[in-house]
Residue frames relative to the residue before (quaternion, step in Angstrom):
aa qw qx qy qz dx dy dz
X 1.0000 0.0000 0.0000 0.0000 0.00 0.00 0.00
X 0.6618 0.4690 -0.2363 0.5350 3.59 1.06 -0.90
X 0.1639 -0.8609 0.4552 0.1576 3.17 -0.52 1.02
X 0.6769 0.0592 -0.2916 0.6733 3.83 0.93 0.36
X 0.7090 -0.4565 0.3973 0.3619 3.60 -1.81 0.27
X 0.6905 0.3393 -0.3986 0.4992 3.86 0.56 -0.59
X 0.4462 0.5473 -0.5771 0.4102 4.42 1.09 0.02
X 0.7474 0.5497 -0.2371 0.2881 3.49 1.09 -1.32
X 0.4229 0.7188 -0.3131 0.4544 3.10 1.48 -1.00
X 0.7125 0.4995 -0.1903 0.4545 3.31 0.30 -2.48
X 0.7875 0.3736 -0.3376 0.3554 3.39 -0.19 -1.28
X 0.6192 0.5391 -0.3659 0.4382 3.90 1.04 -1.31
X 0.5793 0.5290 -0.4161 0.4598 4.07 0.95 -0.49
X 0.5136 0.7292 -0.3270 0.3124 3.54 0.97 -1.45
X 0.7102 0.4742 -0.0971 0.5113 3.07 0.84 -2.29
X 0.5841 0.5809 -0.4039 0.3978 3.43 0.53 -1.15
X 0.7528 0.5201 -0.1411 0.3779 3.88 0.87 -1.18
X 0.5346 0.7106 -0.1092 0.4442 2.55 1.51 -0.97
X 0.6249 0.5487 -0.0973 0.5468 3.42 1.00 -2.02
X 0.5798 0.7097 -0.1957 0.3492 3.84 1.40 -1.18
X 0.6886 0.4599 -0.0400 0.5593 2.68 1.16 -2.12
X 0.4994 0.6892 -0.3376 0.4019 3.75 0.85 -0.50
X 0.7801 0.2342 -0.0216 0.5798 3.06 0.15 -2.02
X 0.4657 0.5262 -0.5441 0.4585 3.95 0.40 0.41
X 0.5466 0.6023 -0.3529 0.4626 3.89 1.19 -1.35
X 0.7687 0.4182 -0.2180 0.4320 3.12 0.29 -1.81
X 0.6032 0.5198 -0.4573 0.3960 4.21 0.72 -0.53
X 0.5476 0.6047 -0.4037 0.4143 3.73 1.35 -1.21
X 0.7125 0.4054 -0.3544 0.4499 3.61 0.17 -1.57
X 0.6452 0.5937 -0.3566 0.3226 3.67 0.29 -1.02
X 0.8902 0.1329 -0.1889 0.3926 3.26 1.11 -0.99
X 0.5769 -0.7233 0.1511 0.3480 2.80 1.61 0.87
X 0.1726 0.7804 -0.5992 0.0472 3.42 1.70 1.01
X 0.8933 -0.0509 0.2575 0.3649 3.00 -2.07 -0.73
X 0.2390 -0.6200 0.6004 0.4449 4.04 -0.96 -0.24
X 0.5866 0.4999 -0.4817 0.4171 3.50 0.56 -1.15
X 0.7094 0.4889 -0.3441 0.3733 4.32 0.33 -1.22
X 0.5984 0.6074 -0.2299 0.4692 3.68 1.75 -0.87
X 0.6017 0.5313 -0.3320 0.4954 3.51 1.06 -1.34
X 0.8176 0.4893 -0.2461 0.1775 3.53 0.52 -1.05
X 0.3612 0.7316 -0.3457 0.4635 3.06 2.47 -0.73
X 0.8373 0.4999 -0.1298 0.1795 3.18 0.76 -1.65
X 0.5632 0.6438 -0.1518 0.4952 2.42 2.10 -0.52
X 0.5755 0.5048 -0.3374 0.5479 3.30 1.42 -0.91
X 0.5086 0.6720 -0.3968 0.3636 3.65 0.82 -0.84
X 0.7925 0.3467 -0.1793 0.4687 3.36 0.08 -1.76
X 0.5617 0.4269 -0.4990 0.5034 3.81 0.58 0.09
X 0.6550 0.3669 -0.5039 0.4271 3.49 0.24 -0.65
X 0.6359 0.5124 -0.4198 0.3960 4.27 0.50 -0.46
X 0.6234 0.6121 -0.3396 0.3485 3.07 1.16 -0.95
X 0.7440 0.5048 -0.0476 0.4352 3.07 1.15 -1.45
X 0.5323 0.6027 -0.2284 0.5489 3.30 1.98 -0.19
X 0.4193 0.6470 -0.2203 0.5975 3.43 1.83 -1.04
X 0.7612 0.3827 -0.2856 0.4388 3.44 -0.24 -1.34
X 0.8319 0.3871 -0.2416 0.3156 2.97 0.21 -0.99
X 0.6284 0.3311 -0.3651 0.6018 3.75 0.92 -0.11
X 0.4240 0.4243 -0.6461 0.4718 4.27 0.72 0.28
X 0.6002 0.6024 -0.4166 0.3216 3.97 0.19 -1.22
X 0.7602 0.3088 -0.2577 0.5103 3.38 0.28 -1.47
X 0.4975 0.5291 -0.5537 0.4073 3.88 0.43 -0.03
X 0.5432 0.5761 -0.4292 0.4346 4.13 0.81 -1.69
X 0.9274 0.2763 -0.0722 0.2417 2.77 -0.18 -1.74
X 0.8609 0.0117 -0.3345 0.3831 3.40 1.27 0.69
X 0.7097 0.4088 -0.4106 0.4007 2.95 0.89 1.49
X 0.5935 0.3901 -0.4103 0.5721 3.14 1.82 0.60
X 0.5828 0.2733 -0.3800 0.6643 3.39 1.59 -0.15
X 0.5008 -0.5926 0.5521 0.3053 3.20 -1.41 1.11
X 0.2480 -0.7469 0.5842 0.1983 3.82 -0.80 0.29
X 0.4924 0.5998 -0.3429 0.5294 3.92 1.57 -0.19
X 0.7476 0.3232 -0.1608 0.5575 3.64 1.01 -1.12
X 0.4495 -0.6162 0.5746 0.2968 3.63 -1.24 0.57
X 0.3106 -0.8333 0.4333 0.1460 3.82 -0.41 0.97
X 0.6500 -0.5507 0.2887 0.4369 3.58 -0.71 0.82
X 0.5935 -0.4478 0.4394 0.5042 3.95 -0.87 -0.37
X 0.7721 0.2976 -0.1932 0.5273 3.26 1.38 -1.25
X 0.3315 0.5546 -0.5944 0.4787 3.80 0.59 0.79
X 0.7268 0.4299 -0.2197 0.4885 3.58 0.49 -1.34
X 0.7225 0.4781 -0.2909 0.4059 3.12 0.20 -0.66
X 0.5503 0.5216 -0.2969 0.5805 3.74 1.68 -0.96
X 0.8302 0.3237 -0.2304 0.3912 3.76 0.76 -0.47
X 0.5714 0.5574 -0.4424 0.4087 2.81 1.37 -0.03
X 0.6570 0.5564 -0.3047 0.4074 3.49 1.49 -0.84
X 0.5872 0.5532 -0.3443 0.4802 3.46 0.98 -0.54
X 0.6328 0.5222 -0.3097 0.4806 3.38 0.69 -0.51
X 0.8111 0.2291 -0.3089 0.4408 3.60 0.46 -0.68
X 0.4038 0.6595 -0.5356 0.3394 3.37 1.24 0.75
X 0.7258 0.5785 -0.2273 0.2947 2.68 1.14 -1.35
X 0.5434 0.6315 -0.2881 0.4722 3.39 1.54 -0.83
X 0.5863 0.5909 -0.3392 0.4382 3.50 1.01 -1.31
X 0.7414 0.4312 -0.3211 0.4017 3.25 0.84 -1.73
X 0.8364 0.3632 -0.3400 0.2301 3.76 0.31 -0.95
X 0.2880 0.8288 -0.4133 0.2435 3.43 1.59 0.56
């Protein structure tokens, strides 16, 4: 899925934080913190997926709906470059 060793690196740290942000949720409910201090863990959580999302939809565009063997048109790139920052926009 990673397409060079430092994507893998980047993305395996991502998770690594991720997994963090997880079991920090699960310590709140356990110890019954706040909801308002809970809502926000959870919140901070799903941005980091969100933002984990984006970023592995990107490296799909750009190398497996853009070919990466073939030089792409101005408008290929430009078609992927725009889809992408929808997508970012959208999972903000």
């Amino acid at each position: 899925m990673a397409h060079t060793t430092e994507e893998k690196k980047r993305l395996l740290n991502r998770v690594r934080r991720i997994r963090g942000q997880v079991d920090a949720i699960e310590r709140a409910l356990d110890q019954e913190v706040e909801c308002s201090d809970t809502l926000h863990a959870i919140s901070v959580c799903r941005g980091a997926m969100d933002s984990l999302m984006a970023e592995v939809i990107e490296g799909h565009i750009r190398f497996h709906v853009l070919d990466p063997k073939r030089d792409p048109t101005d408008e290929q790139t430009q078609a992927a470059q725009d889809l992408i920052d929808a997508l970012k926009t959208y999972l903000r």
